[in-house]
C-alpha positions as CSV (number, residue, x, y, z in Angstrom):
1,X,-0.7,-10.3,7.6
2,X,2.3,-7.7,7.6
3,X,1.0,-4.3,7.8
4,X,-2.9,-5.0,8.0
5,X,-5.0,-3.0,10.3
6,X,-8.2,-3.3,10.8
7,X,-8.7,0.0,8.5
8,X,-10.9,-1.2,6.0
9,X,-10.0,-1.9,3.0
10,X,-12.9,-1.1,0.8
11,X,-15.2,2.3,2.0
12,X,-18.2,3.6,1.1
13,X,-17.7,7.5,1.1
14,X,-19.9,10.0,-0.1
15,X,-17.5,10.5,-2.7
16,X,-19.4,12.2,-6.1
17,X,-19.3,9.9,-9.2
18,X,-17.2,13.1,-10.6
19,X,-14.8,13.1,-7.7
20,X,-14.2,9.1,-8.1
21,X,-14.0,9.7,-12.2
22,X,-11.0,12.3,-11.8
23,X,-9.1,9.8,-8.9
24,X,-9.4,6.8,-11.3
25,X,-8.5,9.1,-15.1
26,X,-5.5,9.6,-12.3
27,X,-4.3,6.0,-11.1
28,X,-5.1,5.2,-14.9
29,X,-2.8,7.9,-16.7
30,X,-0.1,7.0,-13.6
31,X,-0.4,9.9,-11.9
32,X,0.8,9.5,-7.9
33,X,-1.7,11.1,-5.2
34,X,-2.4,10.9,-1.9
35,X,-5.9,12.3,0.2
36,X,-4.3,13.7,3.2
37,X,-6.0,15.9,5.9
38,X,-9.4,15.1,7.6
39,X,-10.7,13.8,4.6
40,X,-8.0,11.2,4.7
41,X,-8.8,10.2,8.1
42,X,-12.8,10.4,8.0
43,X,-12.5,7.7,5.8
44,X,-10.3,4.9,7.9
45,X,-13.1,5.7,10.5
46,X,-12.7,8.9,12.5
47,X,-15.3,10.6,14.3
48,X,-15.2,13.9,12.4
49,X,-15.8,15.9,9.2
50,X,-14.4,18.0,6.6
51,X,-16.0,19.7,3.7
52,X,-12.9,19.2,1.7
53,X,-11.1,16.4,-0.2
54,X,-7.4,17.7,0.2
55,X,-5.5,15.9,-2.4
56,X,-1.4,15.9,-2.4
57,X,-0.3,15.2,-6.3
58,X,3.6,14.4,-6.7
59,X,4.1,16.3,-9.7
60,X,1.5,19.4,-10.7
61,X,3.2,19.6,-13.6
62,X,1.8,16.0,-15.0
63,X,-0.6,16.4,-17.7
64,X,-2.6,14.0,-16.3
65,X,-4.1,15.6,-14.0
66,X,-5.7,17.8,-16.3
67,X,-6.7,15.3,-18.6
68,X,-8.4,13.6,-15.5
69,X,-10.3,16.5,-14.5
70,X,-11.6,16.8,-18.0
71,X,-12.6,13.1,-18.3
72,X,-14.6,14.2,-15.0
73,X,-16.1,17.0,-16.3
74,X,-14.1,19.6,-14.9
75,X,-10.6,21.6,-15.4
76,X,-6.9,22.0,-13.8
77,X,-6.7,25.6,-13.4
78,X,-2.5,26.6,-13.1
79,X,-2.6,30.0,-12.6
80,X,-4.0,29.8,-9.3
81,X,-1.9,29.2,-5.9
82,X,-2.3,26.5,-5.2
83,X,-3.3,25.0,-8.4
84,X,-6.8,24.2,-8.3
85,X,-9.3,21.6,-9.7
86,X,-12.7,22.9,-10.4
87,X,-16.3,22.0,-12.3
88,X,-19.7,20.4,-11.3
89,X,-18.9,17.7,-8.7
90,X,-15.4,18.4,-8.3
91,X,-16.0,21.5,-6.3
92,X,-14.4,19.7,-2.8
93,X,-11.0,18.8,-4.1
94,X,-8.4,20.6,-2.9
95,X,-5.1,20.8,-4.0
96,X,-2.4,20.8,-1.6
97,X,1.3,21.8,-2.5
98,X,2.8,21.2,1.1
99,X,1.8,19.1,4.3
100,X,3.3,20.9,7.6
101,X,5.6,18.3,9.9
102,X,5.8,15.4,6.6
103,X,9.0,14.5,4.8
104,X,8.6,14.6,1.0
105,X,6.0,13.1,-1.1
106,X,7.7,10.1,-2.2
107,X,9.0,9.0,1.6
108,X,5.0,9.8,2.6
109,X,3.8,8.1,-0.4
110,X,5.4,5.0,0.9
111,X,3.7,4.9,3.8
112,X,0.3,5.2,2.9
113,X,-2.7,2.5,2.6
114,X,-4.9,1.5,-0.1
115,X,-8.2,1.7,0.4
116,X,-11.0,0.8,-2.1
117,X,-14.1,3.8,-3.4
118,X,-15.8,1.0,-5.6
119,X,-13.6,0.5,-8.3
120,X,-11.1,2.9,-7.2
121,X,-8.2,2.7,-5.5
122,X,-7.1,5.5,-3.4
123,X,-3.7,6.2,-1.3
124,X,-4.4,7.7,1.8
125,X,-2.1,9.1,4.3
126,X,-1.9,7.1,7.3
127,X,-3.8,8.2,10.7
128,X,-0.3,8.4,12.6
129,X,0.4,10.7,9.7
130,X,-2.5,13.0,9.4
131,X,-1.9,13.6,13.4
132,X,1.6,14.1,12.9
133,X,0.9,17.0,10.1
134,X,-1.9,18.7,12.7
135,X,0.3,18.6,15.0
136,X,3.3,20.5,13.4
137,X,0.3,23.3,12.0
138,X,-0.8,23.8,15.5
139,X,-3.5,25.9,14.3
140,X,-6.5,25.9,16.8
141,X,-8.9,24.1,13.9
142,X,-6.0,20.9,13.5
143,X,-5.8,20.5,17.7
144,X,-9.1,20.5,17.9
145,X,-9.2,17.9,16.0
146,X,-6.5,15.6,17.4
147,X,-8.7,13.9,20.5
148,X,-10.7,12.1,17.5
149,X,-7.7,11.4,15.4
150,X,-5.8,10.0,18.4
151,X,-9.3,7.7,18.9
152,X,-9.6,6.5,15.6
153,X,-6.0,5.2,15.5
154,X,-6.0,3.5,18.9
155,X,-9.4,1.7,17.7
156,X,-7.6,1.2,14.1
157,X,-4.6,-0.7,16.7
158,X,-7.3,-2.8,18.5
C-alpha cells in the first residue's frame, strides 16, 4: 500500500502500564504527541537504547496533559523548563519543547507513523526524521548513534 514500510505496525515495548495509561488519557482527551528521539526509533527496530521516552506535545498549555498524567497516577509539573511529567511509572517521559534541524510540530506531525502499544496508538517520528534531528545537534552522543539509525532505515526500506 501507499506509504507502508515494513515498520511494524503493532510493538511490544517495554512500555510501563503507567507510561501507556498517560499516552492513551492523551489520544483520548485529543491531545497531539509525538515520541521522537532514540526512543522513537528503538521501537521501529533499531539497534540501540535510550533510558528515556522523549515526548514532543503540540500545545503544553492543553489541560489534557495534566489530566492524563493524573489518570496515570502521576502530575504535569509547569514550573519546570521544560515542563515535566513525573510520578511512579512515569519517571522516563520526557518532555521535549524543541527538536534541533525539524520544521514545526504540525509539518512533523504529518509525517509521522502509527504504531500500535496494545491498545494504544502512538505517533512516532519517522527514522529519516530522528536522523535528520541528530544530525543538526551534532553532539558527540546523537553521531554516535547515527551508524544504527542509518541501518535500521535501510532494513525498514528492504
Amino acid at each position: 500500500c501507499a506509504g507502508c514500510s515494513s515498520v511494524p505496525d503493532s510493538i511490544d515495548g517495554p512500555f510501563t502500564d503507567e507510561e501507556l495509561t498517560f499516552f492513551q488519557g492523551l489520544t483520548e482527551r485529543g491531545v497531539r504527541f509525538v515520541l521522537v528521539g532514540l526512543s522513537a526509533a528503538v521501537v521501529q527496530g533499531a539497534d540501540t537504547t535510550t533510558q528515556a521516552l522523549d515526548v514532543w506535545i503540540e500545545s503544553l498549555g492543553d489541560s489534557g496533559i495534566g489530566e492524563a498524567a493524573h489518570d496515570a497516577g502521576g502530575f504535569f509539573a509547569t514550573r519546570t523548563h521544560p515542563p515535566m511529567i513525573g510520578g511512579r511509572g512515569l519517571e522516563r517521559i520526557d518532555v521535549v519543547t524543541h527538536c534541533d534541524g525539524l520544521e514545526g510540530f504540525d509539518a512533523e506531525y504529518a509525517r509521522t507513523k502509527t504504531l500500535k502499544l496494545g491498545e494504544v496508538e502512538l505517533r512516532v517520528l519517522d527514522l529519516e526524521r530522528i536522523i535528520a534531528s541528530k544530525e543538526a545537534a551534532g553532539r558527540p552522543k546523537d553521531l554516535a548513534v547515527l551508524p544504527a539509525l542509518r541501518a535500521a532505515l535501510a532494513a525498514a526500506r528492504g
